[in-house]
C-alpha positions as CSV (number, residue, x, y, z in Angstrom):
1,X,39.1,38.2,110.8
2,X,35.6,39.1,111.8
3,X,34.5,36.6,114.0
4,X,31.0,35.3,112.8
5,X,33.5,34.4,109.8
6,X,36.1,32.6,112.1
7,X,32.6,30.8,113.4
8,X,31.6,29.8,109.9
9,X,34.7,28.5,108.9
10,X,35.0,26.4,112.5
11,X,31.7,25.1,111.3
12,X,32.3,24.5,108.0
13,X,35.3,22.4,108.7
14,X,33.4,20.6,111.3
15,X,31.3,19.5,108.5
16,X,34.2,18.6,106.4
17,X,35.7,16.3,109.5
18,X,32.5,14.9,109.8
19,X,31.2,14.1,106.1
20,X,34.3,13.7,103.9
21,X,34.6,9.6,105.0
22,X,30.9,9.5,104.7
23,X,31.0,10.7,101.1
24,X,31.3,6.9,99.4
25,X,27.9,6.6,101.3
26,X,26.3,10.0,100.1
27,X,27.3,9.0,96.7
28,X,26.4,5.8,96.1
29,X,23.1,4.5,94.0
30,X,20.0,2.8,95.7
31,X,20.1,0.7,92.5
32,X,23.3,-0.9,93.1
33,X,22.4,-2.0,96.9
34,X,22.7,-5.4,95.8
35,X,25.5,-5.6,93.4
36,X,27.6,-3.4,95.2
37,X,26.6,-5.1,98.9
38,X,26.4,-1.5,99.9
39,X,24.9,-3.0,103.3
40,X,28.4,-5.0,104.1
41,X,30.6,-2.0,102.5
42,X,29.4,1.5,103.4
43,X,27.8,1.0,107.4
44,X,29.8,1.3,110.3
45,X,30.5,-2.1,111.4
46,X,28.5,-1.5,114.9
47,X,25.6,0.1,113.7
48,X,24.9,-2.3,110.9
49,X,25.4,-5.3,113.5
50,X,23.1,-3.6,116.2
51,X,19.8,-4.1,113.5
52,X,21.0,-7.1,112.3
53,X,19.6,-9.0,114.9
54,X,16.0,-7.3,114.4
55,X,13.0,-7.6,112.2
56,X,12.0,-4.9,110.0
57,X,9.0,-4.2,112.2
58,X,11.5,-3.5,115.3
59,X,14.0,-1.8,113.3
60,X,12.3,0.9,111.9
61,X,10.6,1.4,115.1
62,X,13.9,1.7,116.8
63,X,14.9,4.4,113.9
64,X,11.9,6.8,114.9
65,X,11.9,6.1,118.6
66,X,16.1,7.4,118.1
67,X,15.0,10.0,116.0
68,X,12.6,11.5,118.4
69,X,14.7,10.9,121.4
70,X,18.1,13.2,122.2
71,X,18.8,10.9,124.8
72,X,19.1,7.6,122.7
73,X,22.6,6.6,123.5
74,X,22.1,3.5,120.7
75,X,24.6,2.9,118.0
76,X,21.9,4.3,115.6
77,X,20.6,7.0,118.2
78,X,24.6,8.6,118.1
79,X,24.4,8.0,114.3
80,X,20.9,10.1,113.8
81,X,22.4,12.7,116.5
82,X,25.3,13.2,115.6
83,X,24.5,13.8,111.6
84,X,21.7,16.3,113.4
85,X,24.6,18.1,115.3
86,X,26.4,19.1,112.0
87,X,23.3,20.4,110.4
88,X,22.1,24.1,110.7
89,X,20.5,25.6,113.4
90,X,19.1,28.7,114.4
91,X,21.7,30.8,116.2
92,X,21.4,34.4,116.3
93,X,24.4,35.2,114.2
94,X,24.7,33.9,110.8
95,X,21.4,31.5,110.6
96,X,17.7,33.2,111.6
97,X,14.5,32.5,112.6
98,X,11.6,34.4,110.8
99,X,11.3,36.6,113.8
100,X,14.8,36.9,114.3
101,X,15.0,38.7,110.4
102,X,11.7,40.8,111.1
103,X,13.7,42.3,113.8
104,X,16.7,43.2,112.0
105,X,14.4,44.6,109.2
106,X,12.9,46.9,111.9
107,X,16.4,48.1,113.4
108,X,17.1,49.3,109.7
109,X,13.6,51.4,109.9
110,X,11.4,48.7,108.4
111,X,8.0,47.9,108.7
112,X,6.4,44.5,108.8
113,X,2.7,45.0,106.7
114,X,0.1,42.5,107.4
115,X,-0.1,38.8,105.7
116,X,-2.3,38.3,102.9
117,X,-3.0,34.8,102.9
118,X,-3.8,33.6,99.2
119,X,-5.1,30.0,98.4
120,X,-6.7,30.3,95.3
121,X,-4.4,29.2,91.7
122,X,-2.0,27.5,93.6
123,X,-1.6,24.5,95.9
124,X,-1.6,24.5,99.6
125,X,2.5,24.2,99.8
126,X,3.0,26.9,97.6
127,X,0.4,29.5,98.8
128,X,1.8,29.2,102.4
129,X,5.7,29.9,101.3
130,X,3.7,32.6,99.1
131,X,2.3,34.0,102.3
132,X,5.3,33.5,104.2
133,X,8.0,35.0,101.6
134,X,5.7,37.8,100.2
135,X,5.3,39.7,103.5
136,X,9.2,39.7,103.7
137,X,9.8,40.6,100.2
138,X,7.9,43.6,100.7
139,X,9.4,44.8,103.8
140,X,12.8,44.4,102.3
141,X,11.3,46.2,98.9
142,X,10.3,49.3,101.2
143,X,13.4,49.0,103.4
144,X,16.1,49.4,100.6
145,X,13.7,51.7,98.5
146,X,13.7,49.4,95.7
147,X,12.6,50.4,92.3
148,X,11.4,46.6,91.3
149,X,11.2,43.4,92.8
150,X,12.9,40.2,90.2
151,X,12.3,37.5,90.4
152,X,14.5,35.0,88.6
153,X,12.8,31.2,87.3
154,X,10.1,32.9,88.5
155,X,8.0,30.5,86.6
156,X,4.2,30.7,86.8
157,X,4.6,33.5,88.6
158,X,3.6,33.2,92.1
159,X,5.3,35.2,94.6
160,X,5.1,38.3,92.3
161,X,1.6,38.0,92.1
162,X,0.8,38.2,95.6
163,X,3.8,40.5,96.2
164,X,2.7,43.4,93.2
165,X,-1.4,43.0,93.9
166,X,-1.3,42.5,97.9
167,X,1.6,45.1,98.6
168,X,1.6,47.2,95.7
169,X,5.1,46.6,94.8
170,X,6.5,47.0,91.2
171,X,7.6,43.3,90.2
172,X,9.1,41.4,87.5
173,X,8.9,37.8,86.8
174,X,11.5,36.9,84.4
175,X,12.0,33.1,83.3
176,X,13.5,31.3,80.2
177,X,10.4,29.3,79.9
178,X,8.0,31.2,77.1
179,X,4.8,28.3,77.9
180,X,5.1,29.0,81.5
181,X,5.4,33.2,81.4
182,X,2.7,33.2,78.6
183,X,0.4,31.0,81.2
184,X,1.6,33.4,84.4
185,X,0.4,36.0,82.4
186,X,-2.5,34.9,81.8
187,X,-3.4,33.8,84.9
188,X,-2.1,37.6,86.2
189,X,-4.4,39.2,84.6
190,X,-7.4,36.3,85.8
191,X,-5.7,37.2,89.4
192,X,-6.1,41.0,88.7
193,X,-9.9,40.8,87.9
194,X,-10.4,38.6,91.2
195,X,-7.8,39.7,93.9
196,X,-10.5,41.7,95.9
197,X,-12.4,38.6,96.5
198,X,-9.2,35.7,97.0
199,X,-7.0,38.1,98.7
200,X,-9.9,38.9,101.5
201,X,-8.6,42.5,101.7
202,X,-11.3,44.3,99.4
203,X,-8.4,45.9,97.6
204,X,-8.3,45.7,93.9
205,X,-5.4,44.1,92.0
206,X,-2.8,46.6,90.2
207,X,-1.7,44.5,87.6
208,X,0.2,47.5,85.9
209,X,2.7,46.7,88.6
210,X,3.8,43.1,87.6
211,X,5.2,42.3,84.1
212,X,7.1,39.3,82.5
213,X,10.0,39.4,80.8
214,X,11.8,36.2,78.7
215,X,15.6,35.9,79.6
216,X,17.8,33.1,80.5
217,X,19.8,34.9,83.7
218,X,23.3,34.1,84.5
219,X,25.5,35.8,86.5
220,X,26.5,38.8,83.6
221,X,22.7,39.5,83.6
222,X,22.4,43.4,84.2
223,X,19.3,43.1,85.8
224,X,19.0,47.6,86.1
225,X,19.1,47.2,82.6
226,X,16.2,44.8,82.4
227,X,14.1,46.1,84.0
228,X,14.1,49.6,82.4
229,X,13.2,47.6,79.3
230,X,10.1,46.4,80.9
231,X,9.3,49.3,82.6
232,X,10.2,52.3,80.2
233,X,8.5,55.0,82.6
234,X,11.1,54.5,84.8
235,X,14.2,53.9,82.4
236,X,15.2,57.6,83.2
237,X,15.6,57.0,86.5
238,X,18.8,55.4,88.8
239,X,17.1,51.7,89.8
240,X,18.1,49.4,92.0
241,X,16.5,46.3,92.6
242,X,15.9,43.6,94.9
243,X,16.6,40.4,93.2
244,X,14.6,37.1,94.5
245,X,13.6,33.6,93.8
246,X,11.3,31.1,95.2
247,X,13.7,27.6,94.9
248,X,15.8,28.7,92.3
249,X,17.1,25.5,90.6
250,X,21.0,24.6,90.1
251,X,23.1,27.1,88.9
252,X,20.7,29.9,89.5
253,X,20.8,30.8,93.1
254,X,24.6,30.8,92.8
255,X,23.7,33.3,89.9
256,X,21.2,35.3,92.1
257,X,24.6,35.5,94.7
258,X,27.6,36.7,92.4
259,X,24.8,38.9,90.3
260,X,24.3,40.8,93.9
261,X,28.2,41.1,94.7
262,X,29.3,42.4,91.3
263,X,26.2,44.7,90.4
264,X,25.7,48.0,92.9
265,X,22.5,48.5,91.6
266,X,21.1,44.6,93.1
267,X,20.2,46.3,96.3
268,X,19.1,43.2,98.1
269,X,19.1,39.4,97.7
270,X,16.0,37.1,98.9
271,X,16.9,33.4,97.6
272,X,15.6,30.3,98.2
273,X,17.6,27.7,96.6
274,X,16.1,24.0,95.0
275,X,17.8,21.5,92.7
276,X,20.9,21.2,94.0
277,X,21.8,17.7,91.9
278,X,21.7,20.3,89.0
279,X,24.7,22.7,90.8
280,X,27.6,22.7,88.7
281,X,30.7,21.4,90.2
282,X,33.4,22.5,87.2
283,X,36.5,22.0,89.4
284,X,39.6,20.1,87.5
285,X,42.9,19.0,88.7
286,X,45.7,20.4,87.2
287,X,47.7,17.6,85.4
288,X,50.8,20.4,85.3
289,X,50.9,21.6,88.8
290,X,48.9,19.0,90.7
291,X,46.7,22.0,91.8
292,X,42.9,23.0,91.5
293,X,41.9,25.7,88.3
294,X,39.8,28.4,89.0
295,X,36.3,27.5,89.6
296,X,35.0,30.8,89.8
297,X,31.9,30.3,87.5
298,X,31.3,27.0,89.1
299,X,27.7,26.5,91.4
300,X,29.3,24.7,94.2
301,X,32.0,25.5,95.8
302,X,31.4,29.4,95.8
303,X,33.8,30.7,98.8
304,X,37.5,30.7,98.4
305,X,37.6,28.4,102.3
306,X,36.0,25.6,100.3
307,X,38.1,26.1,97.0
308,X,38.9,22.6,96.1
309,X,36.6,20.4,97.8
310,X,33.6,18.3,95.6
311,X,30.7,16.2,96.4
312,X,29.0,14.7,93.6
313,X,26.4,14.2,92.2
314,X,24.7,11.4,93.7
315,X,25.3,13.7,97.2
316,X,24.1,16.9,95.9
317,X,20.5,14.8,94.7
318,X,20.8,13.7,98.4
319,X,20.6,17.0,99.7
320,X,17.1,17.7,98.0
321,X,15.5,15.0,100.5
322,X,14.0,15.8,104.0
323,X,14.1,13.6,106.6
324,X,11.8,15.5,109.1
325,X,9.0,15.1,105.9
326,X,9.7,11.4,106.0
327,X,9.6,10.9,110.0
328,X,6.6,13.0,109.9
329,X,5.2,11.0,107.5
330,X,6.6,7.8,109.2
331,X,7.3,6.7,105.4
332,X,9.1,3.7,104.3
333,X,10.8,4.1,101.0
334,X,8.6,2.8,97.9
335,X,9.0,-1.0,97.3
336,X,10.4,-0.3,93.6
337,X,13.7,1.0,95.0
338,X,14.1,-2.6,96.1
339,X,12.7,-4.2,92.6
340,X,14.6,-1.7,90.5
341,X,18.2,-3.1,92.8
342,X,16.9,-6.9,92.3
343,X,16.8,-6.0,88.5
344,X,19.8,-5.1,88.6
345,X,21.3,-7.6,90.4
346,X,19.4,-10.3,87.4
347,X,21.0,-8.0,84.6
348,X,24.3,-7.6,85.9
349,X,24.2,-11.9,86.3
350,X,22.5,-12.4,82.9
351,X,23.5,-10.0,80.9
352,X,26.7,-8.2,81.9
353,X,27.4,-5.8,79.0
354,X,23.5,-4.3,79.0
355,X,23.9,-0.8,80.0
356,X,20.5,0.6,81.1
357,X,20.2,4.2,80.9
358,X,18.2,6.5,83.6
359,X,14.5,7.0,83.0
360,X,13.7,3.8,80.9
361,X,11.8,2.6,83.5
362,X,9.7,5.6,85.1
363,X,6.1,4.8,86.0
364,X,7.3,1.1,86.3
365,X,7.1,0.8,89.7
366,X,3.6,2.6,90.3
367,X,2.3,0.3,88.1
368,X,3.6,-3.1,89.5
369,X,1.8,-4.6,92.7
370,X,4.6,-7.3,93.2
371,X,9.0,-7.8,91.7
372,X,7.4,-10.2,89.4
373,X,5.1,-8.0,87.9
374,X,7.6,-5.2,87.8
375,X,10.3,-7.7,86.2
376,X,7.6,-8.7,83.7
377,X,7.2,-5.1,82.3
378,X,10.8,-3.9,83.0
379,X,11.6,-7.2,80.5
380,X,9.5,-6.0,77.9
381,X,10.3,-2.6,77.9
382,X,14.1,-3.2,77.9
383,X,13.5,-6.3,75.4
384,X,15.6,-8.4,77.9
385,X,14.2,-11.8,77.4
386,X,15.0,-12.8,80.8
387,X,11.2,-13.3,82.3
388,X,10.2,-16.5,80.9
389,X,14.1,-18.0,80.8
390,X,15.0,-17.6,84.3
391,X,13.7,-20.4,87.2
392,X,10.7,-19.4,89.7
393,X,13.5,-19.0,92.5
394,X,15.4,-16.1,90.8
395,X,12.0,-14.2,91.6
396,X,11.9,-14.1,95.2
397,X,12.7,-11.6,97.1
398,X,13.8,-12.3,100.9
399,X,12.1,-10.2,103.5
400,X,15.8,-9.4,105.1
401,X,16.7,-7.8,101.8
402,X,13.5,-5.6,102.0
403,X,14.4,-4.5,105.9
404,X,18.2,-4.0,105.0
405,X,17.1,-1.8,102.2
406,X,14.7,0.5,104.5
407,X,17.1,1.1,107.3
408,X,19.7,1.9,104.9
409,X,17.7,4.3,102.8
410,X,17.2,5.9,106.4
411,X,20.3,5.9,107.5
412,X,21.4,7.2,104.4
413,X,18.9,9.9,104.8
414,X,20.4,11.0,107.7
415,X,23.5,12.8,105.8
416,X,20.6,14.5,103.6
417,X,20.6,17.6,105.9
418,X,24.3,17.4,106.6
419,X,25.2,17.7,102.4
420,X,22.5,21.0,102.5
421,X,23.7,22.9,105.1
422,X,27.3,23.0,104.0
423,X,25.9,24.2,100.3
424,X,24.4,26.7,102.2
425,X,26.8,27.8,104.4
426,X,29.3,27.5,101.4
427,X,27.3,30.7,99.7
428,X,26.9,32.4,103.0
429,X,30.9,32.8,103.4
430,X,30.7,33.5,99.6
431,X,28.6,36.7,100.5
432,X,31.1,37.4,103.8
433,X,34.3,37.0,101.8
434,X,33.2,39.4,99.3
435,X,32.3,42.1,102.1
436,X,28.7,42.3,102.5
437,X,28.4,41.2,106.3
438,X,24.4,42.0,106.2
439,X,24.4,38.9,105.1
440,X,22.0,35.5,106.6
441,X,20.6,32.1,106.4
442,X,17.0,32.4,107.5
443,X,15.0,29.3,108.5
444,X,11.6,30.5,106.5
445,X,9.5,27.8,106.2
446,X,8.4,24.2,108.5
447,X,10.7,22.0,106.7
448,X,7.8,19.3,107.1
449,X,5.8,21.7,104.8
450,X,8.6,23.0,102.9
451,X,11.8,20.5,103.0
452,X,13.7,23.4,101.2
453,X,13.4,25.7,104.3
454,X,16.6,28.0,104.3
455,X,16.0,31.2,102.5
456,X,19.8,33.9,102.2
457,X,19.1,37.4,102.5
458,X,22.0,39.9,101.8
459,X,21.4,43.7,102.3
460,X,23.8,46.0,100.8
């Protein structure tokens, strides 16, 4: 076995080792940190008794001061380092730093072009993974003389724009979405009028080269074929294409990945992948021979070494969260997490058979200064009858529920990058175990700008 795969399956079972006992903890729900005493039930003993004896002022200072320090030999320091060992890291052989892939696009004879930094029609976060990701795109466009550039979700439209006007390349957004390809056009052909002047590289736009196309992808998506319908002048030609996406959601990066293994003319894959609550995970136990069914179609696992193995949801939606944006941010978690638990806790005393779907309450919380204010408008929304039956008392909320809540939405967060980098490194042996060892994780972006950060790249 080639050993970067022996390397990746050591590391992916370290993971494994490492996060299957921790799963009740990935998986369980904010809401039910009361009913469920998820303090008591789902912290090791040590840790939870080492912040017991602090306030929340001290505790959460202890949390940063741990995070910061490699040295912190705490029970939460080991807890912070030791989630942050499992998690990916550059290394040189399967997971790269930006200059790391530039060089490995030059020893295949390709050049890097110049940034063209766009901040106009899109927000500051987007225009700098824009700026970031175009410049690639278009090296890897050039390097596998590509006949088009795909993007699928591609949405409103960004990366294409920047990557057909600033580097010339023939591009296709395609997305299910009719609203939001009938507004990226629109705002194309704004772009097109003005790239000379946003763009800052006196250059006029070609928006010839970028076109939109309406299609729900999945993985039996001929993309050759697609694009020959959007760009007939070329439909008599062999194309290949690079296929790409800016945080595809769910199931479509897994898409983007099996669409690249089982079509030749997918030259090159450029994925960054979002959403990961909304990955399927369609494996079944057999009932007849106490086995797993084939899961081939499913979005997580992908590789045949993790064949078997599930998270859940809960976990997956964990995934999508950065700690290194919250300790940069030195954010506590809002205050409604804790009101939306204590109303839970009041409707699972009061009113035991309720059942309270998700999304009844959004906006709630923004809205409420205080738990009786939220309980007020939660009660009339849900037609409870509970805020003007219960006593004073059933209102308060202690200050030691408030700090227990914090440091366990922290420590909880810790797992966060653990959960995401075994996703990833699930589809990177996907790639290797289908032959295509050209294959990478690349960390693109600051994860304090961008929490999704990992990009794959797959050259055929």
């Amino acid at each position: 076995m080639d050993p970067t795969m022996l390397k990746l399956h050591k590391h992916i079972d370290s993971l494994l080792s490492y996060l299957t006992p921790l799963l009740p903890l990935a998986n369980c729900h904010m809401v039910e940190f009361l009913t469920h005493n998820h303090w008591e039930t789902l912290l090791p003993k040590e840790l939870r008794e080492s912040l017991d004896g602090m306030n929340l002022e001290q505790a959460v200072e202890e949390f940063w001061s741990a995070h910061s320090d490699e040295c912190d030999k705490s029970p939460l320091g080991l807890w912070i380092h030791t989630a942050r060992k499992h998690c990916l890291s550059v290394n040189n052989e399967y997971c790269l730093s930006v200059d790391q892939l530039e060089e490995r696009i030059k020893d295949r004879g390709g050049v890097l072009p110049q940034e063209i930094p766009v901040k106009e029609f899109m927000n500051p976060k987007k225009s700098y993974e824009v700026r970031i990701m175009s410049r690639l795109l278009s090296s890897l466009h050039r390097t596998v003389s590509a006949s088009c550039s795909l993007e699928a979700g591609g949405g409103r439209g960004h990366l294409l724009v920047t990557a057909s006007h600033g580097y010339k390349l023939r591009c296709l957004t395609v997305d299910c979405d009719a609203t939001s390809l009938a507004s990226a056009e629109a705002r194309g052909k704004l772009i097109q009028k003005q790239w000379h002047a946003i763009s800052n590289t006196g250059s006029r736009g070609t928006e010839h080269l970028h076109r939109f196309a309406q299609l729900f992808v999945t993985e039996k998506t001929d993309l050759a074929t697609v694009v020959k319908e959007s760009f007939p002048e070329i439909s008599h030609e062999d194309v290949n294409v690079v296929l790409t996406g800016l945080h595809t959601c769910g199931d479509l990066g897994p898409s983007s990945l099996r669409i690249f293994v089982s079509q030749p003319t997918t030259s090159a894959v450029f994925n960054v992948p979002c959403c990961y609550h909304l990955l399927s995970e369609e494996i079944q136990k057999s009932t007849l021979f106490d086995d797993f069914q084939d899961a081939s179609g499913a979005g997580l696992p992908m590789s045949e070494h993790l064949r078997g193995f599930t998270l859940g949801r809960n976990a997956r939606m964990l995934a999508a969260q950065s700690l290194e944006r919250v300790a940069a941010a030195r954010a506590p978690p809002p205050r409604s997490l804790l009101h939306r638990a204590l109303l839970q806790a009041i409707i699972k005393k009061h009113k035991p058979d309720f059942v309270l779907t998700e999304g009844r309450l959004k906006r709630v919380g923004a809205k409420s200064r205080n738990f009786e204010e939220y309980f007020k408008m939660a009660d009339s929304i849900l037609k409870l009858n509970l805020f003007h039956t219960l006593p004073p008392d059933s209102l308060t909320v202690a200050d030691c529920q408030w700090k227990n809540m914090v440091l366990f939405y922290l420590i909880r967060l810790c797992l966060a990058q653990v959960i995401e980098s075994l996703i990833l490194l699930d589809r990177l042996l996907f790639l290797k175990e289908n032959g295509f060892n050209n294959t990478f994780l690349v960390k693109l972006f600051d994860p304090v700008l961008s929490p999704r950060c990992h990009s794959i790249v797959a050259i055929r």
